[in-house]
N, C-alpha and C positions, 0 to 999 in steps of 0.2 A: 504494500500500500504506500501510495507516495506521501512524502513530509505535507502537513499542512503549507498551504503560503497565507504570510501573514499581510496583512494589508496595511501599506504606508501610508506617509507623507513625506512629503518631498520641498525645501523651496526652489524655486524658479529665479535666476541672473535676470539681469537685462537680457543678456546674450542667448536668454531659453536654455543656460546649462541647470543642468536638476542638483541640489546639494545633496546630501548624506541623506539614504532612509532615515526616518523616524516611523518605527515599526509600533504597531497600535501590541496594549497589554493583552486583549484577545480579540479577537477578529467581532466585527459586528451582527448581527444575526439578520438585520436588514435593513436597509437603507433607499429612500423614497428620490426618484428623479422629477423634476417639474418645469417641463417647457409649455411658454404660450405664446399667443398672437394677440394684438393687437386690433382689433378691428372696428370703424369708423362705421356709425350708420348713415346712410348717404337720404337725405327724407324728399321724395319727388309726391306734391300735392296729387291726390286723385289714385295713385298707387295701395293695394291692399297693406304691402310693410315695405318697409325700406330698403334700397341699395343697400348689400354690404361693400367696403373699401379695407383693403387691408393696407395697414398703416406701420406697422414694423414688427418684427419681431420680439420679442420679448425675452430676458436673461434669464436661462434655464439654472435651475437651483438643483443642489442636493441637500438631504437630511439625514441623518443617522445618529447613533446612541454609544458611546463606546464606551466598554465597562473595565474600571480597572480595580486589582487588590493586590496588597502588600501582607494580608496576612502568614502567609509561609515562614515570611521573617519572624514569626513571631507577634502576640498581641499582650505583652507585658514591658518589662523596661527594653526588650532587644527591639521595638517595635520600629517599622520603618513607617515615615508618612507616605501615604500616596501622591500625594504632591508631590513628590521627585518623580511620578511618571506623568501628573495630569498638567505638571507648570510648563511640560515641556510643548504640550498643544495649545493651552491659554495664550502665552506668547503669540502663536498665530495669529493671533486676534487682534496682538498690539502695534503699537507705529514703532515702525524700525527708526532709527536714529539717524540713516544713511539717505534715506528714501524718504522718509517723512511719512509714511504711509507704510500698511501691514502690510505686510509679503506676499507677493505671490507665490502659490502655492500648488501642489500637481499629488490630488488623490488617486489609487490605483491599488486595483487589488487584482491580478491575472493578465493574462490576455486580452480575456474574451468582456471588455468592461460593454455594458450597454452602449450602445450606438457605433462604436469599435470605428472612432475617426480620429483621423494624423494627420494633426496639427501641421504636418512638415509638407503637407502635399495639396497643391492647387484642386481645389473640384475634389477631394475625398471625402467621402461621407464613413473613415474611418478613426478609431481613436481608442484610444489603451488606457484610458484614464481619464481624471475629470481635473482639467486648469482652471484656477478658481482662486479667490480670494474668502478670506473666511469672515463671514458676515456674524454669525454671532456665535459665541462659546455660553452653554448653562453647565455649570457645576452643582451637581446634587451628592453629598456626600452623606454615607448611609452604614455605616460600622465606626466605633471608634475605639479605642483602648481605653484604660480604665485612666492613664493620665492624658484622657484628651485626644491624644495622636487619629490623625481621620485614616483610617486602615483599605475602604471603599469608596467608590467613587463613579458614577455615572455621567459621563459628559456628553451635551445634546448639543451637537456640531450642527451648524448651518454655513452652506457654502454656496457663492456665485459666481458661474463661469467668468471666466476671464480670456477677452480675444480682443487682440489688436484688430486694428482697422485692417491691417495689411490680411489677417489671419481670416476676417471675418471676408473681404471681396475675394478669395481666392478659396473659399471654402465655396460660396454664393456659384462661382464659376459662372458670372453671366456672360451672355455671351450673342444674345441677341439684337442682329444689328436695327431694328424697329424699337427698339426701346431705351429709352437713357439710363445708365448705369455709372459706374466709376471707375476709374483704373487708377494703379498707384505707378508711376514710372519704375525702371527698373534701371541697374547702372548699365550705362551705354545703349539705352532705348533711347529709339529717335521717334519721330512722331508719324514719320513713315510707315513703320515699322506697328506703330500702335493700329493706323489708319489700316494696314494691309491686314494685321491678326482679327482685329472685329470688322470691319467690312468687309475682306477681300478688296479690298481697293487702295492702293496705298496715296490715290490721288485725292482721297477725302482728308487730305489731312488740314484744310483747311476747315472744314467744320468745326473739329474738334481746337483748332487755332481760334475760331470766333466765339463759342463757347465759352470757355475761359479766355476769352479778354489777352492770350497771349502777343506781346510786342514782341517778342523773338522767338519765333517755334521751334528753334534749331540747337535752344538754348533752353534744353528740359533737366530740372535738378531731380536726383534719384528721390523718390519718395514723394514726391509729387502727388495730390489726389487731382485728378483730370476728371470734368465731367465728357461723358461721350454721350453726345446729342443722336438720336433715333436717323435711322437713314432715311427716311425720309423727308426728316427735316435738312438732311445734307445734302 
């Protein structure tokens, strides 16, 4: 029978490097995912109900319970706090000193995580884990020693995805040349080059020039968000 695997935490660089596991006291028994939409009711006089409009997406959440204990140690004078395993996820929660803001954070327990999208690839609807920042920590502690010492501990973790701009249009993959969307330039992308990948036309690249308001289209900085106007407004 194979070794259980234990389910991390991870924090996240600027750069998307992952730090050091932070391996949970015992795996969680279950834990609740929650995406939504956004939707507009559009109200036209004389009509039975309303147009729906969808308006944007909405930041998918998880929730889960993680139970820790210290009693093995002992529940008299050798008694260890549980707080040397549960201060080590509270922190999550706080503002780093560097960033000014809590850390970004990378949940993962296997392979096979729900929705199984990577993060690393344009148009994937794969993934091994959940990026996320941690939205709230509750400490319920529930055993103590006879001097006090808190020996158990239930923490009820809340976390919300976390995706750059760049991560969210290349996840999106749009690509339809009827519709306006966005692009992020890339280094040594010309606008040529933009014009030829969504239209097939690398001579539209004037539209996308008047769009954004560009005085010199030749002169695109990496990272750039471009609006790309519908083809047949080009």
């Amino acid at each position: 029978m194979a070794k259980p695997l234990k389910a991390t935490f991870q924090t996240v660089d600027e750069n998307g490097n992952l730090g050091e596991p932070l391996p949970v006291n015992f795996n969680p028994t279950e834990y609740t995912l929650n995406k939504g939409a956004q939707i507009a009711e559009i109200t036209i006089p004389g009509l039975d109900s309303p147009l729906l409009q969808f308006v944007r997406g909405q930041t998918e959440s998880l929730s889960l319970d993680l139970f820790f204990d210290t009693t093995e140690s002992g529940m008299d004078d050798t008694a260890i706090s549980v707080t040397s395993l549960t201060d080590k996820f509270y922190k999550l929660v706080k503002m780093n000193g560097t960033s000014h803001a809590p850390p970004i954070c990378f949940f993962a327990w296997g392979e096979d995580f729900p929705g199984r999208r990577n993060y690393g690839s344009a148009g994937s609807q794969q993934r091994h884990g959940f990026k996320c920042v941690v939205e709230s920590v509750r400490q319920r502690f529930t055993l103590f020693s006879p001097q006090g010492v808190p020996l158990r501990a239930t923490l009820t973790i809340s976390l919300r995805e976390y995706k750059t701009l760049k991560e969210q249009i290349d996840e999106l993959n749009l690509s339809s040349p009827d519709r306006t969307h966005s692009h992020v330039v890339q280094v040594g992308e010309t606008i040529n080059q933009i014009s030829a990948n969504i239209y097939n036309d690398s001579t539209q690249w004037r539209a996308i020039a008047i769009a954004n308001s560009l005085t010199d289209p030749l002169d695109l900085h990496p990272g750039t968000v471009l609006v790309i106007p519908p083809l047949a407004a080009a």
